[in-house]
N, C-alpha and C positions, 0 to 999 in steps of 0.2 A: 715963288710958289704962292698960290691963295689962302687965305687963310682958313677956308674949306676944301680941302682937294681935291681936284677935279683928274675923275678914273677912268681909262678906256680899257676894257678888256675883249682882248682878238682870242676868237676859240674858245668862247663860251659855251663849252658842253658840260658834263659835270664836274670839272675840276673847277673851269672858268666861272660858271654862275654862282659854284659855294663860294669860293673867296671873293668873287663879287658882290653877292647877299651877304657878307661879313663885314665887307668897307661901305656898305650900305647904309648894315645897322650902326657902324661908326660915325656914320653922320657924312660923306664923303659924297659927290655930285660920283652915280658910275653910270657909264652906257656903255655898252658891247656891238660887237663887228661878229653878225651871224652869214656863216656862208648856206647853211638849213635852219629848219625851226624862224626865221622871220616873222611870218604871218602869225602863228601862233602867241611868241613872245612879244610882238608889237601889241596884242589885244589884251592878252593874261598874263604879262611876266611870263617869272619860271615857279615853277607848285616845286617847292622843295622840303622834302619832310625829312625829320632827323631829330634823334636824339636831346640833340640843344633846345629843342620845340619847333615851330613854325618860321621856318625860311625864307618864303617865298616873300618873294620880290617883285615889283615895276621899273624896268631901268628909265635913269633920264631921257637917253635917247638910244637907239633901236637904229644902226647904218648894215646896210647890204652891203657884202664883198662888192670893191670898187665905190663906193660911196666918199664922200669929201669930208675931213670935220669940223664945226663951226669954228673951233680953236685946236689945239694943240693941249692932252693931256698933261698933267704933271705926272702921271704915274700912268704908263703902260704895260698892262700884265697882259702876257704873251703865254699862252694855254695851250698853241694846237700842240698834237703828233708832232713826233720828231720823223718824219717817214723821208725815203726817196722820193726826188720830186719836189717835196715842199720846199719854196725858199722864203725861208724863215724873214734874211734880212731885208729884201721886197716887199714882203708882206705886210712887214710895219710901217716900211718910208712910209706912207701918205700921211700917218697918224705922228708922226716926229716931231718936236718939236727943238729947237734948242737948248728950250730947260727939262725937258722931258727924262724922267727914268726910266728905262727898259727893265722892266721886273719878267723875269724869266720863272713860271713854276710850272715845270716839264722835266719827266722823264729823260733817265742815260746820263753818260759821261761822256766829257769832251766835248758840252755840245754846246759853250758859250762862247768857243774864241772868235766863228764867223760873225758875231754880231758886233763882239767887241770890236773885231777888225774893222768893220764897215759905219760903225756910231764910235769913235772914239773919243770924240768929246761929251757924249753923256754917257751918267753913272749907270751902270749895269750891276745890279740886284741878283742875284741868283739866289733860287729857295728849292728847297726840296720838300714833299709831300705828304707827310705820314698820316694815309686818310683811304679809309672804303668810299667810297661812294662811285654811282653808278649813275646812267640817264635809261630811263624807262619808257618815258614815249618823249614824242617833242614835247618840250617846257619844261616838264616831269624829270627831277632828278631824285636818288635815294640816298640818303645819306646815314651810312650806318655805323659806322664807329670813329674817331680818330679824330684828326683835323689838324694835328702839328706839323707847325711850319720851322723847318731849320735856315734858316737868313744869313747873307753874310753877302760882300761885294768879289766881283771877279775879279782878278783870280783870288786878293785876298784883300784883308781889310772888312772895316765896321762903320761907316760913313754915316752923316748929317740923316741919309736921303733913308737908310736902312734901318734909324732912329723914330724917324717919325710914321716908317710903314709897321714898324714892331710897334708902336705904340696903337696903332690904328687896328690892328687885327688883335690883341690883346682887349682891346676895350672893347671890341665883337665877343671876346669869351674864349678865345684859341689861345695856348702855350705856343710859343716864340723862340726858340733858344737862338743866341746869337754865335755866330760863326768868323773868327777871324779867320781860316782858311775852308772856305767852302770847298774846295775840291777834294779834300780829305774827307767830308762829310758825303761827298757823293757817293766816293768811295763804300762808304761804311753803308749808305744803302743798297748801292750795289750788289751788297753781297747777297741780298735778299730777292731782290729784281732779275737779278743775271741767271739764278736758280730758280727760280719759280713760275717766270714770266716763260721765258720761254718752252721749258720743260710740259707745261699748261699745252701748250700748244700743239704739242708733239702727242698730249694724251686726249686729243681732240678734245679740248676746252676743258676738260677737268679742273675744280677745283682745290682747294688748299690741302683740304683731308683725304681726299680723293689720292693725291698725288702721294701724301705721306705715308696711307697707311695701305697701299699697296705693297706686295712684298717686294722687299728691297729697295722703296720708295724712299725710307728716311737714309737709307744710309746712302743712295745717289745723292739725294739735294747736300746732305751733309757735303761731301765732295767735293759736288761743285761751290760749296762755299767756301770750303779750305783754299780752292784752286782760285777762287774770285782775291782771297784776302791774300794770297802769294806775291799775285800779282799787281796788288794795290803794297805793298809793302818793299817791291823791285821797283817802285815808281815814285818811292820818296815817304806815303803814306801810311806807316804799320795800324794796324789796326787792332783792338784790346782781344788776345787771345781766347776770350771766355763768349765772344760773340754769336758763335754757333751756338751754343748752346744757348743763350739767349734768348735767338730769333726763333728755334725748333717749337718751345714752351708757348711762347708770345704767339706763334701763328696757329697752333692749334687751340691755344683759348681765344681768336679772332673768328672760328667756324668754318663751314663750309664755304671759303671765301671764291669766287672768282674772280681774279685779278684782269688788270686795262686788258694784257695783250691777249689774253683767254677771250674777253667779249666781244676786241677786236676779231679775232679770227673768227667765231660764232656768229659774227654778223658780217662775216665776210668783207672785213675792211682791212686796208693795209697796216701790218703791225712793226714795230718800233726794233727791227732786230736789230741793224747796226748800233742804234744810239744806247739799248742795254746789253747787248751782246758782242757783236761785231767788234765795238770798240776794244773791249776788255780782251777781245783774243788777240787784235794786234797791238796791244799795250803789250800784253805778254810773249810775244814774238822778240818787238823790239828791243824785250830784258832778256829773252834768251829763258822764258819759265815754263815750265811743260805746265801745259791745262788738258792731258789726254778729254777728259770728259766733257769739258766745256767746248773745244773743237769740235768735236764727235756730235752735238746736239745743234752747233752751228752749223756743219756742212748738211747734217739732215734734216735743217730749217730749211737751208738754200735751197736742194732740193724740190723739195714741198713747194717753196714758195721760192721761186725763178725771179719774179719781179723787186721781191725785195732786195 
């Protein structure tokens, strides 16, 4: 690795450009792989405003889906949707290199083994999210509260490679927590995403408060939380029994939030059902765990939405 480290980031929308603009301001060479927004980000960067102050960025370099790159990153953060269709591990070969790390920070469960399978000689990074932010127009992202990253190596373990990217986005200003079994930590957000995200969906894009303080609103997500953490605890992972209660507090002092799959569907793009939904029912299948509610909101995703 360089002694500056050199960052490719594929699915620079708002997830991708904020941690990009964070290994930015670490002092880190980043260029991003825009499949829209091109034009725009070649001439202006990305205008990203947020709490922390001013974001906004110029990446190194600026490649088109299907473009070649001068070298091979040390670090490749990998941002898009988890959707049908998308192949994840295609997308990256061109950008591959031998010493190359596949940093994964995306949405769902279960959704690191194809890559692992297909790159098993480099280190695979998985991180999870805890962050609002949003894209507004092309370049234009919103960045409103959060920004922690939980880190750790798939399936498990704390590596050289997950040392030097915790040091790199901590000296940007972001809390890091480090993760010897990241899949238990998916878990634990899951129970957040599997209730919310979808559920959003079903109440035509409604937000956070929307959803809760409908009648009988908190006591469904409640539910599906119980039924999310059933079935991560059939699966090896228990999770700390006070966490409902927890997240209930936590989400209504975050606002009137609109979460990914909500602006997905409101802007009529495919949304992420198997990678937070899907999975978790046939996780629960496989244990033999009744999720009456969380089935019941899945098949009347399906429905709705045929192609996912």
């Amino acid at each position: 690795m360089t002694q500056t480290p050199s960052v490719l980031v594929v699915g620079a929308g708002a997830i991708g450009s904020f941690y990009g603009a964070l290994l930015k301001k670490a002092g880190c060479h980043v260029s991003v792989v825009l499949r829209s927004d091109y034009e725009v980000v070649s001439q202006s960067g990305f205008e990203i405003s947020s709490p922390m102050g001013n974001l906004s960025w110029q990446p190194d370099r600026v490649y088109r889906d299907g473009d070649r790159p001068d070298a091979a990153p040390d670090y490749l953060l990998l941002c898009v949707k988890v959707i049908p269709g998308v192949d994840r591990a295609a997308l990256v070969r061109p950008w591959m290199g031998k010493n190359t790390t596949l940093v994964l920070i995306e949405n769902g469960l279960d959704i690191e083994r194809e890559l692992a399978d297909t790159y098993p000689a480099n280190p695979l990074v998985s991180c999870l999210a805890f962050i609002a932010v949003s894209r507004t127009a092309p370049g234009q992202v919103s960045h409103q509260a959060y920004g922690q990253l939980v880190m750790g190596n798939f399936p498990k373990g704390f590596d050289s490679h997950c040392e030097r990217l915790t040091g790199l986005f901590r000296e940007a200003g972001i809390k890091v927590d480090q993760s010897q079994a990241i899949v238990g930590e998916r878990w634990r957000k899951c129970v957040w995403n599997a209730a919310f995200n979808p559920l959003s969906v079903l109440c035509n894009g409604a937000d956070t408060l929307t959803m809760l303080d409908a009648e009988g609103g908190e006591v469904l997500i409640r539910n599906l939380m119980r039924e999310v953490m059933a079935v991560a605890k059939a699966d090896g992972y228990p999770l700390p029994e006070d966490l409902v209660e927890k997240n209930i507090p936590g989400t209504r002092a975050m606002g009137a939030y609109k979460n990914s799959m909500a602006l997905d569907y409101l802007n009529d793009r495919p949304i992420e059902l198997d990678a937070i939904l899907g999975n978790v029912v046939a996780i629960a299948r496989q244990h033999q765990v009744a999720v009456p509610h969380l089935e019941t909101i899945l098949v009347a995703l399906r429905m709705r939405q045929p192609s996912s």
